[in-house]
CHARMM internal coordinates of N, CA and C (Angstrom, degrees):
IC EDIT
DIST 1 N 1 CA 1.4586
DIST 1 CA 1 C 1.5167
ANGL 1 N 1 CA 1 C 108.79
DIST 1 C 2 N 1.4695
ANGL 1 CA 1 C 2 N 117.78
DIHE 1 N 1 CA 1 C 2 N 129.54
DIST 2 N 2 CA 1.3864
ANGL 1 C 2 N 2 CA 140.30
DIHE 1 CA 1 C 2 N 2 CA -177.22
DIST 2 CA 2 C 1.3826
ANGL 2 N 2 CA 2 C 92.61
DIHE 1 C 2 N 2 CA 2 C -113.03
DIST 2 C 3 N 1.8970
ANGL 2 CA 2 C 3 N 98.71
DIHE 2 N 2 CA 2 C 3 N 142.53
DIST 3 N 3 CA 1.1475
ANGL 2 C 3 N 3 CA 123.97
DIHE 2 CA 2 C 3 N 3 CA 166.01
DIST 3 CA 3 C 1.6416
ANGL 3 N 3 CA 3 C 109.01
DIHE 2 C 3 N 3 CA 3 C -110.71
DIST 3 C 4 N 1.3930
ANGL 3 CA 3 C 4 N 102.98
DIHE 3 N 3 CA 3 C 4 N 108.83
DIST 4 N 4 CA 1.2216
ANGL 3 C 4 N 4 CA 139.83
DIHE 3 CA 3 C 4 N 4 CA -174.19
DIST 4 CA 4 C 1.6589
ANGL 4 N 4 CA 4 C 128.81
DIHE 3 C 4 N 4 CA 4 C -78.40
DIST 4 C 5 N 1.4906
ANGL 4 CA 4 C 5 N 134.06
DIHE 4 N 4 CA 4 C 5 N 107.04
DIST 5 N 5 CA 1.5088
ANGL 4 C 5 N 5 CA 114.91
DIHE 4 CA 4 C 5 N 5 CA 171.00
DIST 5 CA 5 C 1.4487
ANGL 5 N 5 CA 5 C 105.05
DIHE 4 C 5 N 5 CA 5 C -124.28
DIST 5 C 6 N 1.2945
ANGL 5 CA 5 C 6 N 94.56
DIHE 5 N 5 CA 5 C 6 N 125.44
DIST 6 N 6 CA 1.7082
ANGL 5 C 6 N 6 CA 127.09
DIHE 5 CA 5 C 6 N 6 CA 162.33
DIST 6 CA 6 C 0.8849
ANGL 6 N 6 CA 6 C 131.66
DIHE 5 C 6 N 6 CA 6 C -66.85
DIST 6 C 7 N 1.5011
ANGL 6 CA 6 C 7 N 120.07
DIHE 6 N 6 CA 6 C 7 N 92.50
DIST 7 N 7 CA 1.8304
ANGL 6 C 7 N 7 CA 104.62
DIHE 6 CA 6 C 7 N 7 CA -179.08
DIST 7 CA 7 C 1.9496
ANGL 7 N 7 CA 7 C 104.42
DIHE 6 C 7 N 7 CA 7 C -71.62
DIST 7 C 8 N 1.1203
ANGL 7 CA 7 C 8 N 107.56
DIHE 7 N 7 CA 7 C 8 N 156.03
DIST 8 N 8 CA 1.3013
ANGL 7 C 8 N 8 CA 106.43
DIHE 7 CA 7 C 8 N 8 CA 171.59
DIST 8 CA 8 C 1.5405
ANGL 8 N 8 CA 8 C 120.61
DIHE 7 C 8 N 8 CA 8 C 45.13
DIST 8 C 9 N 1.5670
ANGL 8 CA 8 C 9 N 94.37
DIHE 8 N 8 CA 8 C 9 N 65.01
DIST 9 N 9 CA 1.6881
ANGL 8 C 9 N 9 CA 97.19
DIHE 8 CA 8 C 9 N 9 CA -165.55
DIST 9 CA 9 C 1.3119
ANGL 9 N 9 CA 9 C 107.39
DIHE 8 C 9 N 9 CA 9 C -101.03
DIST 9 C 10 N 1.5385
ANGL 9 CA 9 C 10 N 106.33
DIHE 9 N 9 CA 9 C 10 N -5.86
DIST 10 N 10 CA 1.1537
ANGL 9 C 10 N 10 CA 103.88
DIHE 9 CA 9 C 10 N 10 CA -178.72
DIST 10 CA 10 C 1.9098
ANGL 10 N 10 CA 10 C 125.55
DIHE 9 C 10 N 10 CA 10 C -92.66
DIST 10 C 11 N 1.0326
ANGL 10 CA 10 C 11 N 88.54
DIHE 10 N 10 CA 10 C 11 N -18.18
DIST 11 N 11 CA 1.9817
ANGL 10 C 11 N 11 CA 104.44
DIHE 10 CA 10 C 11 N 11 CA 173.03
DIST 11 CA 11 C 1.8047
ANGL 11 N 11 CA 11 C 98.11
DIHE 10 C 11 N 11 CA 11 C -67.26
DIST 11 C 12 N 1.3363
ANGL 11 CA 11 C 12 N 102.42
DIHE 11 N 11 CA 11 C 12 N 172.23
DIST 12 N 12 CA 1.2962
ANGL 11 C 12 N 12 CA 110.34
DIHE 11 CA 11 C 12 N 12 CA -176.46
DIST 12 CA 12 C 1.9255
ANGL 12 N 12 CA 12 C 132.98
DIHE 11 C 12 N 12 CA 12 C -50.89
DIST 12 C 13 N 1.5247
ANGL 12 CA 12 C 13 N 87.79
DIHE 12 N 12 CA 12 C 13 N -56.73
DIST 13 N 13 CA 1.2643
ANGL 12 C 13 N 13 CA 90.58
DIHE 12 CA 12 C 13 N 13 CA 168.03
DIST 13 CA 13 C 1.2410
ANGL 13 N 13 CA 13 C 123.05
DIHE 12 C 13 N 13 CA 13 C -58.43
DIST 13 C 14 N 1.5704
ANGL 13 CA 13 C 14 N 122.10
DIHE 13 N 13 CA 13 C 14 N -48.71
DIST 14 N 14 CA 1.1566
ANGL 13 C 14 N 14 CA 125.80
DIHE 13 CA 13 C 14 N 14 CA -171.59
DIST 14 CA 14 C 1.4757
ANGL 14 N 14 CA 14 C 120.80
DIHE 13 C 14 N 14 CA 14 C -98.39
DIST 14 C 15 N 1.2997
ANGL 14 CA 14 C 15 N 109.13
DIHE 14 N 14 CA 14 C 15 N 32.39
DIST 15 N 15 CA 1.7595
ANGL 14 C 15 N 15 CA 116.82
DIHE 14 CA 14 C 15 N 15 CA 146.84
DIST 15 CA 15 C 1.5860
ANGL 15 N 15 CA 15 C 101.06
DIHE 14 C 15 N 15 CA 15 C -125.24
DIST 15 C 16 N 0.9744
ANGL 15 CA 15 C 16 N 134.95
DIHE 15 N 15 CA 15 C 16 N -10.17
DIST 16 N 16 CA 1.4813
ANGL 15 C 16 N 16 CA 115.87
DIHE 15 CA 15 C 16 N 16 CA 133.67
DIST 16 CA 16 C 1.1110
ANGL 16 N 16 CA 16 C 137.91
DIHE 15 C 16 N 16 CA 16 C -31.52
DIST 16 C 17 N 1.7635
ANGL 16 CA 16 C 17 N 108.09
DIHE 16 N 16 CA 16 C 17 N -67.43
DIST 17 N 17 CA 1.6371
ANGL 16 C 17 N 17 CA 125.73
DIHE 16 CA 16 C 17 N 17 CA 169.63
DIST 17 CA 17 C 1.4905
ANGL 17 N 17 CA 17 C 95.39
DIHE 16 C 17 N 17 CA 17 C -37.65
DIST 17 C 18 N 1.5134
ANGL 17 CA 17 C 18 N 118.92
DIHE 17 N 17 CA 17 C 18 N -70.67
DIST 18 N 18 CA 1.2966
ANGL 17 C 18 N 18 CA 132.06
DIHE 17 CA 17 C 18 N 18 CA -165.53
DIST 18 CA 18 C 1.4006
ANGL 18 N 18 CA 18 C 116.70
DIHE 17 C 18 N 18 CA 18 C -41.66
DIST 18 C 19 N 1.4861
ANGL 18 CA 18 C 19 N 119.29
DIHE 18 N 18 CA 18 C 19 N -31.37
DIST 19 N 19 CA 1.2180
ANGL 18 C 19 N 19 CA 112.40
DIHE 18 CA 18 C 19 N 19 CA -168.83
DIST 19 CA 19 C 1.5713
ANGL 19 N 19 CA 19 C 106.64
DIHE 18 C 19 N 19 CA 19 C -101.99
DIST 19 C 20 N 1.4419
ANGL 19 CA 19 C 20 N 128.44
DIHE 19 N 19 CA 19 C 20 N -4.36
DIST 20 N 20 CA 1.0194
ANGL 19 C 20 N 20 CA 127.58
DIHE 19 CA 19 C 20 N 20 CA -147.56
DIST 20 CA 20 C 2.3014
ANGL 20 N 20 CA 20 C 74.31
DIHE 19 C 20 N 20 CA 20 C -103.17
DIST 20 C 21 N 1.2309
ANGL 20 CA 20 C 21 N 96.55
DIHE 20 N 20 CA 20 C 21 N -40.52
DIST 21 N 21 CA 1.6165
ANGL 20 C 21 N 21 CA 96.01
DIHE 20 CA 20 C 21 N 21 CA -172.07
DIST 21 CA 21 C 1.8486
ANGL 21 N 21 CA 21 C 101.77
DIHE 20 C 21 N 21 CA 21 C -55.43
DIST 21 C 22 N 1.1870
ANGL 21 CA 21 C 22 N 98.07
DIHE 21 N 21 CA 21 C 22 N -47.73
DIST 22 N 22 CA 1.8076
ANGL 21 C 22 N 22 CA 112.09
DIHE 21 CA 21 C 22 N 22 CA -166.74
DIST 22 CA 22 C 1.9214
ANGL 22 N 22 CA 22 C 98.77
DIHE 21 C 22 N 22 CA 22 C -48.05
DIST 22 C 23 N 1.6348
ANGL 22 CA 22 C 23 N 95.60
DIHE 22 N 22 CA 22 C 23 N -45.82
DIST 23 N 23 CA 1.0171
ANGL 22 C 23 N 23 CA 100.06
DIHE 22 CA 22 C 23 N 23 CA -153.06
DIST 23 CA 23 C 2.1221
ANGL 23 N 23 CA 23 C 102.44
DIHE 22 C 23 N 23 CA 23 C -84.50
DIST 23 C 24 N 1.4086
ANGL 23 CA 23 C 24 N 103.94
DIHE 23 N 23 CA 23 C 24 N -12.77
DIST 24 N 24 CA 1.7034
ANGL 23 C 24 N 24 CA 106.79
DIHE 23 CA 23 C 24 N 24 CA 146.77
DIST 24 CA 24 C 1.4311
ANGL 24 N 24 CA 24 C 136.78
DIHE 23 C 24 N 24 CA 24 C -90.26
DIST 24 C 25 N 1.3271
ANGL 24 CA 24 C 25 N 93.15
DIHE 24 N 24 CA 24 C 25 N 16.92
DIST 25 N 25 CA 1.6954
ANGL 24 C 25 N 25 CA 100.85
DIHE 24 CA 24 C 25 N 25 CA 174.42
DIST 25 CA 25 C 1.1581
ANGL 25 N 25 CA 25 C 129.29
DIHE 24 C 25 N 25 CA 25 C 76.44
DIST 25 C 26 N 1.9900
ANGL 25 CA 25 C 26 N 110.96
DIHE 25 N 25 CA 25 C 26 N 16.92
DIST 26 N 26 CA 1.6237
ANGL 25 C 26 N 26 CA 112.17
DIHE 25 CA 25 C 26 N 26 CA 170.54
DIST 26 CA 26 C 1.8266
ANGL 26 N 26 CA 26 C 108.33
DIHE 25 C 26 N 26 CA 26 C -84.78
DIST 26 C 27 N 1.2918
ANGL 26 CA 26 C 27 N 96.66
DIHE 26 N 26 CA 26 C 27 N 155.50
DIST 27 N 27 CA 2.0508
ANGL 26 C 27 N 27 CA 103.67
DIHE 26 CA 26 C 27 N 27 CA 146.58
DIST 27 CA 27 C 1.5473
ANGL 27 N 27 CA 27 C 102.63
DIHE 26 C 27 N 27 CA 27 C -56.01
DIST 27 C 28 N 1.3031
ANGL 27 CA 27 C 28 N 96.81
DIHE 27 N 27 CA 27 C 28 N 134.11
DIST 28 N 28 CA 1.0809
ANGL 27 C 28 N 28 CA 102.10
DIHE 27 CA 27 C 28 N 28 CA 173.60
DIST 28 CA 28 C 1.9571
ANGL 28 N 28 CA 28 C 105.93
DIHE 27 C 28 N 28 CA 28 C -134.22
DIST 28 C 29 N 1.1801
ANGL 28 CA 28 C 29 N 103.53
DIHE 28 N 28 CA 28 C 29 N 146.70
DIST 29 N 29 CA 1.1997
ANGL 28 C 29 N 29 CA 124.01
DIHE 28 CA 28 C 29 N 29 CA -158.04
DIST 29 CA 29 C 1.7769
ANGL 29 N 29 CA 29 C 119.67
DIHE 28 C 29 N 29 CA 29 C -113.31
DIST 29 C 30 N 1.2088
ANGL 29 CA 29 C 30 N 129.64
DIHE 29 N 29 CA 29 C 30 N 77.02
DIST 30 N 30 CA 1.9194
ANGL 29 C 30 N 30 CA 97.62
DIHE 29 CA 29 C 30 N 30 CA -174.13
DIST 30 CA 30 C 1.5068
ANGL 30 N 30 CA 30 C 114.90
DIHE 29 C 30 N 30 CA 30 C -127.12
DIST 30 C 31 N 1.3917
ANGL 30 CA 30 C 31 N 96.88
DIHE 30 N 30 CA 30 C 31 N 132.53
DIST 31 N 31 CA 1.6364
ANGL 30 C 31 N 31 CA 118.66
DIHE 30 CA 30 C 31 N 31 CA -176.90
DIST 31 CA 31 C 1.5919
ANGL 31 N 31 CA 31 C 103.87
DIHE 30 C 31 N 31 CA 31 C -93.64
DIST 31 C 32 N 1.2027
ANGL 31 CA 31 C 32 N 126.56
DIHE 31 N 31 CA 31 C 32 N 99.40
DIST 32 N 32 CA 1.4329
ANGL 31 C 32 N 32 CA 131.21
DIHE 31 CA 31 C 32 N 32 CA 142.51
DIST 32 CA 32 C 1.4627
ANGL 32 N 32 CA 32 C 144.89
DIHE 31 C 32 N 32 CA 32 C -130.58
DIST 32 C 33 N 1.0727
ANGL 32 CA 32 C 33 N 110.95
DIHE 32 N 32 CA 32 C 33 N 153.19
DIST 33 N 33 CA 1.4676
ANGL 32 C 33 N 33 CA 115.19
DIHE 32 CA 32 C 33 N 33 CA -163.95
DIST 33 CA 33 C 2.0001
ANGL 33 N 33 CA 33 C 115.01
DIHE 32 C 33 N 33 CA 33 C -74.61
DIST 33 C 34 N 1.0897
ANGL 33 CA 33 C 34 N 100.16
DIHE 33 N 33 CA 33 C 34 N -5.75
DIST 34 N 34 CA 1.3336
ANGL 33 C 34 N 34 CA 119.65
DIHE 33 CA 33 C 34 N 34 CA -177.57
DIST 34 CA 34 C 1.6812
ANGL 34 N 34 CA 34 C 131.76
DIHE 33 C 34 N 34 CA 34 C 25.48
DIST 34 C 35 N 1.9130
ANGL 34 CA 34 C 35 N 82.79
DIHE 34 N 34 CA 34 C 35 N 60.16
DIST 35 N 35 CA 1.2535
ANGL 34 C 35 N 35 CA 108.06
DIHE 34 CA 34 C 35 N 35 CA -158.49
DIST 35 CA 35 C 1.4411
ANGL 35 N 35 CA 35 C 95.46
DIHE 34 C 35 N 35 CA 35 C -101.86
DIST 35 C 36 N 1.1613
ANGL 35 CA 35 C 36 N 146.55
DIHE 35 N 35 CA 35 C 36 N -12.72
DIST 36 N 36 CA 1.6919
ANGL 35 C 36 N 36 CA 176.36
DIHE 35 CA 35 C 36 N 36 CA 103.01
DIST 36 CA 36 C 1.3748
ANGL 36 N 36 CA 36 C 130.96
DIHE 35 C 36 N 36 CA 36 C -32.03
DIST 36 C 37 N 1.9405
ANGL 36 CA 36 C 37 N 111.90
DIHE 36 N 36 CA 36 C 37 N -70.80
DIST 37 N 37 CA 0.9569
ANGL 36 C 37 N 37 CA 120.78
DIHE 36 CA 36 C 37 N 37 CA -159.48
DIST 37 CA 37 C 2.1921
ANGL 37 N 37 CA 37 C 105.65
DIHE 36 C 37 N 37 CA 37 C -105.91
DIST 37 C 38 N 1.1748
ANGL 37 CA 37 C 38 N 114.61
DIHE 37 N 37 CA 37 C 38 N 178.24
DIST 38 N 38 CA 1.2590
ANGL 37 C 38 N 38 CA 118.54
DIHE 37 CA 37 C 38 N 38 CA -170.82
DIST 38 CA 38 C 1.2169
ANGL 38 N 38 CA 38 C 113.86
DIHE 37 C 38 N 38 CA 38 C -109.67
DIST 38 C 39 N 1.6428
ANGL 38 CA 38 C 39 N 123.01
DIHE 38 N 38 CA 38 C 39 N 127.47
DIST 39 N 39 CA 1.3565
ANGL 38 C 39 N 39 CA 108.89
DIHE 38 CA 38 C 39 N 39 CA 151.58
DIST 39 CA 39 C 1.8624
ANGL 39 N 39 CA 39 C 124.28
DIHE 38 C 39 N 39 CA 39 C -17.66
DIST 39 C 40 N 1.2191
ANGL 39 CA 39 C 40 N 101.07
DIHE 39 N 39 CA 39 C 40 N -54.12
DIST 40 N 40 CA 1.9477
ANGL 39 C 40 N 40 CA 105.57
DIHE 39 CA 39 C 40 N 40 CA -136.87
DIST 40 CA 40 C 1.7256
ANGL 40 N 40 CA 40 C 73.45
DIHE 39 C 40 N 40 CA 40 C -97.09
DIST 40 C 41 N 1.5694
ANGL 40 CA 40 C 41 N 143.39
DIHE 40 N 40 CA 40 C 41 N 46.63
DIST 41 N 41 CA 1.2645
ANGL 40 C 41 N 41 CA 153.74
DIHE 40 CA 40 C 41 N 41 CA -175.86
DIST 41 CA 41 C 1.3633
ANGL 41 N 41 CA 41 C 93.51
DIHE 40 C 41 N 41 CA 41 C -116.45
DIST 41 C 42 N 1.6520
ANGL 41 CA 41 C 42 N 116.15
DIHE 41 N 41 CA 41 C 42 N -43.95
DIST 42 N 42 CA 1.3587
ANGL 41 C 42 N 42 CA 116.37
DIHE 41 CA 41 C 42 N 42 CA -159.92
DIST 42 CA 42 C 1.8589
ANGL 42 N 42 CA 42 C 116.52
DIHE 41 C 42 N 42 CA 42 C -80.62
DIST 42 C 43 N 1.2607
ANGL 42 CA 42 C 43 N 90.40
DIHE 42 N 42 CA 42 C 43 N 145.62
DIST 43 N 43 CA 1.3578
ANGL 42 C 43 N 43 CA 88.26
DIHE 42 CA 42 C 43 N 43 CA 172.11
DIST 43 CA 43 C 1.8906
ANGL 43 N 43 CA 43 C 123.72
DIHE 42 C 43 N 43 CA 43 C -52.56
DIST 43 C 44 N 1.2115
ANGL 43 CA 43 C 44 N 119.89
DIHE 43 N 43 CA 43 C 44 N 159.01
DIST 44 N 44 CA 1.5061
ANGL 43 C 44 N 44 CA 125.22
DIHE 43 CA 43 C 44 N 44 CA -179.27
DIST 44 CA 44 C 1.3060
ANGL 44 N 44 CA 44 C 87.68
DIHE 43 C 44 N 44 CA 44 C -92.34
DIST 44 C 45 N 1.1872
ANGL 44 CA 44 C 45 N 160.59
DIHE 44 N 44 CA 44 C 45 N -36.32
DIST 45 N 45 CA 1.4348
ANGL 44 C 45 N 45 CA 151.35
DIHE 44 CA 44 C 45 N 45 CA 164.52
DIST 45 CA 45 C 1.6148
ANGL 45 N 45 CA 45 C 123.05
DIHE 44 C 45 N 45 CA 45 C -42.34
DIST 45 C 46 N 1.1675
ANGL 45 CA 45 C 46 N 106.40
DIHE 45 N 45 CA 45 C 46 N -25.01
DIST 46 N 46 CA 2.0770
ANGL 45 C 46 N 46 CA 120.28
DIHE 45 CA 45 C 46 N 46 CA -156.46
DIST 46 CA 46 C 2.0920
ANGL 46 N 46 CA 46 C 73.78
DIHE 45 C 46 N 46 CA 46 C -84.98
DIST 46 C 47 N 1.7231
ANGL 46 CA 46 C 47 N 86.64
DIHE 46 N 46 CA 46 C 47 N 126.97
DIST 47 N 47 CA 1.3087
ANGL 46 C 47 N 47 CA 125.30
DIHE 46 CA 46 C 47 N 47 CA 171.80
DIST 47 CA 47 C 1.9347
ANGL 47 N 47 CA 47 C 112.80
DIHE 46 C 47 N 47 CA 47 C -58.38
DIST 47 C 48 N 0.9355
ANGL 47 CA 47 C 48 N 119.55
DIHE 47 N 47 CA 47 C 48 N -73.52
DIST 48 N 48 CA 1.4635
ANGL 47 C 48 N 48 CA 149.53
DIHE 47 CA 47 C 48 N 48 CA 158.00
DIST 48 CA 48 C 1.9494
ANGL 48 N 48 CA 48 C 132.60
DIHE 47 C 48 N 48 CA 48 C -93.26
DIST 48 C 49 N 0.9264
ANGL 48 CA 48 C 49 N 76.84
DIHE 48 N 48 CA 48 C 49 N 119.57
DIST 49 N 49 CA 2.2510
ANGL 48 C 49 N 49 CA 85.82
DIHE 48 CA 48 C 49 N 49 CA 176.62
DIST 49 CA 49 C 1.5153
ANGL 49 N 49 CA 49 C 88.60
DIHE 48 C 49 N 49 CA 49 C -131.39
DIST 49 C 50 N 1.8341
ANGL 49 CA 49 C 50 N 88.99
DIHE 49 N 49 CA 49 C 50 N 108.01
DIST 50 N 50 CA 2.0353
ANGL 49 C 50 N 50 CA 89.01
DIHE 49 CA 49 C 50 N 50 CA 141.98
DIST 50 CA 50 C 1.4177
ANGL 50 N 50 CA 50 C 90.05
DIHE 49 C 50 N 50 CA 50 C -113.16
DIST 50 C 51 N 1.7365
ANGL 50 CA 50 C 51 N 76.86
DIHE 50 N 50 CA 50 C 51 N 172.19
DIST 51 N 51 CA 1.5952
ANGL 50 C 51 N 51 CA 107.69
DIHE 50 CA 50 C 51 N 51 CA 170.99
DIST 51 CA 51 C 1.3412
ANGL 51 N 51 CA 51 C 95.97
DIHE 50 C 51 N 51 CA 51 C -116.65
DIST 51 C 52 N 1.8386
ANGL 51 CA 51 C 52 N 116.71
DIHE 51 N 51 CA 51 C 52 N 138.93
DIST 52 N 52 CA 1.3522
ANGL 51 C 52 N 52 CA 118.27
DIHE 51 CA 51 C 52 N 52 CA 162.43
DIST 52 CA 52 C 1.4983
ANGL 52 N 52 CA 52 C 90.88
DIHE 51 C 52 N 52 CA 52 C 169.26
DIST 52 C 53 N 1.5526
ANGL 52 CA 52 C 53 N 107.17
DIHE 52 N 52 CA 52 C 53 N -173.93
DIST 53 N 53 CA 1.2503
ANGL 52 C 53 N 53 CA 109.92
DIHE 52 CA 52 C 53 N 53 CA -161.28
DIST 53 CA 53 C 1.5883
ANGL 53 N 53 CA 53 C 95.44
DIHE 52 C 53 N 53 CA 53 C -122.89
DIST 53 C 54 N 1.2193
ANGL 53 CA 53 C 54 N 108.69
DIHE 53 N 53 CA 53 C 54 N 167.36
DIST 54 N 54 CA 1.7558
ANGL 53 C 54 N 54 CA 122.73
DIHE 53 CA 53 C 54 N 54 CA -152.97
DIST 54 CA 54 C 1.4157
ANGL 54 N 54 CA 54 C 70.29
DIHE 53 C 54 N 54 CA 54 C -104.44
DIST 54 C 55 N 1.2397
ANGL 54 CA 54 C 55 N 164.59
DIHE 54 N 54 CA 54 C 55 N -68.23
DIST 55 N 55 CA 1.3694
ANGL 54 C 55 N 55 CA 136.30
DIHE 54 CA 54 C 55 N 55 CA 178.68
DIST 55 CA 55 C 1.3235
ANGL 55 N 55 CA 55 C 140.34
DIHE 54 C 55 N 55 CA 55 C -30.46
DIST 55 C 56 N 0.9848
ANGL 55 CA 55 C 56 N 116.69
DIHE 55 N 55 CA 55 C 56 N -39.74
DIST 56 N 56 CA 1.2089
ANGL 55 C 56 N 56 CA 125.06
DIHE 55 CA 55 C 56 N 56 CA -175.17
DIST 56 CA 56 C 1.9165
ANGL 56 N 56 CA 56 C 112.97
DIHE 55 C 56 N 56 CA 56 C -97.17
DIST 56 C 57 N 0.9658
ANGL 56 CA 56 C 57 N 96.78
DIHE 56 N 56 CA 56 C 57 N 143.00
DIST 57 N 57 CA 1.6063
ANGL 56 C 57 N 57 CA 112.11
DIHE 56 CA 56 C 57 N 57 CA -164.98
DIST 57 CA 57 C 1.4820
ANGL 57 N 57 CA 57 C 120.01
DIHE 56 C 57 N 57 CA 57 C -75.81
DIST 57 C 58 N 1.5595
ANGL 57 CA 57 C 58 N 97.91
DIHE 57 N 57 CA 57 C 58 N -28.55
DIST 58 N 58 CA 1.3467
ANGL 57 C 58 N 58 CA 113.57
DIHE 57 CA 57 C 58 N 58 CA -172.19
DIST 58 CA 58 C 1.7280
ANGL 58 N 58 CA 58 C 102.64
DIHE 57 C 58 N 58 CA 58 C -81.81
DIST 58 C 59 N 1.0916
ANGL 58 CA 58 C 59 N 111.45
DIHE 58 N 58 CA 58 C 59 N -54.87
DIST 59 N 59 CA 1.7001
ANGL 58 C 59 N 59 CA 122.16
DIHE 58 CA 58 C 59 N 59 CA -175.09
DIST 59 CA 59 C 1.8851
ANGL 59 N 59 CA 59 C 89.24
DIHE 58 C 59 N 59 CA 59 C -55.47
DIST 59 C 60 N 1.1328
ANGL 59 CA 59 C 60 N 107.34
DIHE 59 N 59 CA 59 C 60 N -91.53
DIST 60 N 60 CA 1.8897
ANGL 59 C 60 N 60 CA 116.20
DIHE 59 CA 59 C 60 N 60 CA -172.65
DIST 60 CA 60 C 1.6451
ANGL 60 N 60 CA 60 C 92.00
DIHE 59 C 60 N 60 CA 60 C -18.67
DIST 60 C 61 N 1.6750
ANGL 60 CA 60 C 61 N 126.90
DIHE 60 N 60 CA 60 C 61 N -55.19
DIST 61 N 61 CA 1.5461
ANGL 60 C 61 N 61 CA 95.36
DIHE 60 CA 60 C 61 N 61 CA -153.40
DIST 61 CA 61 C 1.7722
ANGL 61 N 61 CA 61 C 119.37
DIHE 60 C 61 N 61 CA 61 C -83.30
DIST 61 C 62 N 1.5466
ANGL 61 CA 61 C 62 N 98.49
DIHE 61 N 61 CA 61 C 62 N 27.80
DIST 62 N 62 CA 2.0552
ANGL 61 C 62 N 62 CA 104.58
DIHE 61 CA 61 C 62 N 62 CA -167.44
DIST 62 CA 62 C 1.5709
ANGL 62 N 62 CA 62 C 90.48
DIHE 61 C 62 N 62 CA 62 C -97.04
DIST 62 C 63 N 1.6205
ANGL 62 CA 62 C 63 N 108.07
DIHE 62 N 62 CA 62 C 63 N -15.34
DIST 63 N 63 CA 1.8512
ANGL 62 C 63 N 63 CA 96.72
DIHE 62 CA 62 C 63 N 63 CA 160.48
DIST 63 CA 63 C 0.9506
ANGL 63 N 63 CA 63 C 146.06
DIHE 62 C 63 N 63 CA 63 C -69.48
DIST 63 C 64 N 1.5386
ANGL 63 CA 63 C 64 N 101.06
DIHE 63 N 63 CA 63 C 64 N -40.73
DIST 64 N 64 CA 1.5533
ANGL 63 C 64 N 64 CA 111.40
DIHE 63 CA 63 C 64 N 64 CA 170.84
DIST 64 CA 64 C 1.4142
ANGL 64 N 64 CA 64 C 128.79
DIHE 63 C 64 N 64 CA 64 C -91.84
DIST 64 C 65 N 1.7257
ANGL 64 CA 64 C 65 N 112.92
DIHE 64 N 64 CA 64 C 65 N 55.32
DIST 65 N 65 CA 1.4826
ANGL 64 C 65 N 65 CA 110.78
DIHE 64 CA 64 C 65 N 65 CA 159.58
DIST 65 CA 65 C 1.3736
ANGL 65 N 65 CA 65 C 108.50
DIHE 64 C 65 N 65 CA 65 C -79.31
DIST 65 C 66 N 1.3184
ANGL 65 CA 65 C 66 N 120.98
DIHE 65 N 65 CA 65 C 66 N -6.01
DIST 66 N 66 CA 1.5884
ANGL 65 C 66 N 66 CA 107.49
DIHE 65 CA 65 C 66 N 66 CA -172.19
DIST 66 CA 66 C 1.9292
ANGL 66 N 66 CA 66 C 93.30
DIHE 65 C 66 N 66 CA 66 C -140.42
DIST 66 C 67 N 1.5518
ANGL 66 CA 66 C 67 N 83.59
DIHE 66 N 66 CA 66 C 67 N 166.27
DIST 67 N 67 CA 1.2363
ANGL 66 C 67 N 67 CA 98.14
DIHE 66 CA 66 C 67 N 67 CA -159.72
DIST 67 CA 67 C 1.6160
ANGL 67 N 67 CA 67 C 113.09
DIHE 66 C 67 N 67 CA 67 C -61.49
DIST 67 C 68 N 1.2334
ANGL 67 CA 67 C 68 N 127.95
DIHE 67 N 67 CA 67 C 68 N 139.40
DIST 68 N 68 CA 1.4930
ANGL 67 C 68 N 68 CA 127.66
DIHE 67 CA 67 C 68 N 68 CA -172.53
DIST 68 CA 68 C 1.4195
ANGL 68 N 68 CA 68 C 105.98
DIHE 67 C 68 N 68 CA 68 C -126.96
DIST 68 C 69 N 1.8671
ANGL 68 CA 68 C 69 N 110.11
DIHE 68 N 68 CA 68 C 69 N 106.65
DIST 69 N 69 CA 1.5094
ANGL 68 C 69 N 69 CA 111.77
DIHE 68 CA 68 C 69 N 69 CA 166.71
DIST 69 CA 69 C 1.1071
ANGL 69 N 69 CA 69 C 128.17
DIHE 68 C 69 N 69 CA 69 C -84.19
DIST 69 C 70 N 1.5635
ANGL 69 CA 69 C 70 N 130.53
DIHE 69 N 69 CA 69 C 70 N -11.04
DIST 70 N 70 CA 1.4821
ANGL 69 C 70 N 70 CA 134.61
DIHE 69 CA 69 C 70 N 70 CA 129.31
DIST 70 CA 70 C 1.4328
ANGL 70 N 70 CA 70 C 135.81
DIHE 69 C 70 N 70 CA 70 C 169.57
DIST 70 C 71 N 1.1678
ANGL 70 CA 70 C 71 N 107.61
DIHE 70 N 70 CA 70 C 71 N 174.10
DIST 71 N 71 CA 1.3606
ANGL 70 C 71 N 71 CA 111.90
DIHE 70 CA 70 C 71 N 71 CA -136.56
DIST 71 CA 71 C 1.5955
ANGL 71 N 71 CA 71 C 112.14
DIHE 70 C 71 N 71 CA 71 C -99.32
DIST 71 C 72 N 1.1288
ANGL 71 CA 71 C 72 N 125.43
DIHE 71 N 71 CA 71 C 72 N 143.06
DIST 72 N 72 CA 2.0954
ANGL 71 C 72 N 72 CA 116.02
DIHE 71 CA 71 C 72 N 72 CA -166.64
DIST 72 CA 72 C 1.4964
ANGL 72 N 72 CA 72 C 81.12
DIHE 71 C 72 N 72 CA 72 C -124.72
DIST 72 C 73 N 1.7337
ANGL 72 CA 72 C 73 N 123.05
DIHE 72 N 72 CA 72 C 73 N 125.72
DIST 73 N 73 CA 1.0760
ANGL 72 C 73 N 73 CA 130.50
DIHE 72 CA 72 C 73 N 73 CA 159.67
DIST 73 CA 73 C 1.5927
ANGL 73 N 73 CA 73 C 124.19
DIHE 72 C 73 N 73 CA 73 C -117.38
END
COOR INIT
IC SEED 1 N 1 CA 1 C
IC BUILD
């Protein structure tokens, strides 16, 4: 089991990705700005949901308190 972060896990494709990981037994992780995609998109399995933007430094670093083996963008 891999601990996983999703950019944009919440739009279509990427609560797919998300569910296909959930559904192999990683942590799963997803950062989106949910400027597109939906909360109620995400899997009930996904560990952590921020919201913030991959620009900004401050939002990206509330992901990495824990360890991240990698990342689906």
């Amino acid at each position: 089991m891999k601990s996983i972060l999703v950019t944009g896990g919440a739009g279509y494709i990427g609560s797919h990705v998300v569910q296909l990981l959930c559904d192999e037994g990683h942590s799963v992780t997803v950062f989106d700005n949910f400027s597109l995609g939906r909360r109620e998109n995400i899997d009930h399995r996904v560990e952590d949901v921020f919201e913030g933007d991959l620009l900004n430094k401050e939002d990206l670093s509330k992901v990495f308190y824990k360890q991240i083996d990698a990342v689906i963008h």
